[in-house]
C-alpha positions as CSV (number, residue, x, y, z in Angstrom):
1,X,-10.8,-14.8,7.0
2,X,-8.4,-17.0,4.6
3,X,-5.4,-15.2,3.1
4,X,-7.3,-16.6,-0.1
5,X,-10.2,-14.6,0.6
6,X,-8.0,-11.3,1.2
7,X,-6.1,-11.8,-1.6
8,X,-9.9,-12.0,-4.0
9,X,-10.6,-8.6,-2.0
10,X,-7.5,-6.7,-3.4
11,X,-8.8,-7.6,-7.2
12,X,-12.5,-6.9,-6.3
13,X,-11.8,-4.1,-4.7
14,X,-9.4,-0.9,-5.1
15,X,-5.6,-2.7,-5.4
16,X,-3.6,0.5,-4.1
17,X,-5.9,1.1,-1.1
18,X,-5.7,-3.1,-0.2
19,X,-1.7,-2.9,-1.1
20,X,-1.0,-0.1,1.5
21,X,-2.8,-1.3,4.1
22,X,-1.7,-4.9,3.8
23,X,2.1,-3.4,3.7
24,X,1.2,-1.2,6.6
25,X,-0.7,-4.1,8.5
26,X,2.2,-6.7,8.3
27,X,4.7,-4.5,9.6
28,X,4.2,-5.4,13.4
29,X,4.2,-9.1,12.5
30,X,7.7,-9.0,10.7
31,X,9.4,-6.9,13.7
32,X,8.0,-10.1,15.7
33,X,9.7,-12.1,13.7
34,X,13.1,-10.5,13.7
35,X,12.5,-9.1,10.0
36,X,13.3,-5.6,10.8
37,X,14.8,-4.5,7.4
38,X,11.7,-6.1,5.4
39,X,9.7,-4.5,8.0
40,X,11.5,-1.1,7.3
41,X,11.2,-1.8,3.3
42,X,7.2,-2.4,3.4
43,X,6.9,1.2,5.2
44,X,8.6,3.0,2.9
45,X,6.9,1.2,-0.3
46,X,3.4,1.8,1.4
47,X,4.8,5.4,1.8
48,X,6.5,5.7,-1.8
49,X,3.0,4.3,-3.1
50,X,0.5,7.0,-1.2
51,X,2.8,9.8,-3.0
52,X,2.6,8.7,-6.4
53,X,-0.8,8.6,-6.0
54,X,-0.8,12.1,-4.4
55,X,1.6,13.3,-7.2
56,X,-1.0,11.5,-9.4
57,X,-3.8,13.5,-8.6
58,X,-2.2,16.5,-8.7
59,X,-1.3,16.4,-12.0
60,X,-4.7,15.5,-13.2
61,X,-6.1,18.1,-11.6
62,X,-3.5,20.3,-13.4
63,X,-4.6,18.6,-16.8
64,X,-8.2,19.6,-15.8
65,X,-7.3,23.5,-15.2
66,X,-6.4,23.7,-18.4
């Protein structure tokens, strides 16, 4: 598969589920390549990312409650 075609699946499909993983995916391939910090620095957004979303949810189920 192209990197075009990936790229058309993260707008046709959900973005924040397609970000994390691709952040998550290319981690192994810039250790490889000596790009440890960047490697470090895709972690932690794919990390920082999945809590928003968590922090997301709670509050609309808070919203919902009341």
């Amino acid at each position: 598969m192209s990197k075009r075609l990936v790229a058309d699946d993260y707008i046709a499909t959900n973005s924040s589920e397609f970000l994390i993983r691709e952040l998550r995916e290319s981690q192994p391939y810039l250790v490889d390549e000596g790009w440890h910090q960047v490697a470090r620095l895709m972690l932690a957004a794919a990390d920082e990312i999945e809590q928003l979303h968590a922090r997301i949810d709670e509050l609309k189920a808070a919203t919902q409650k009341h």
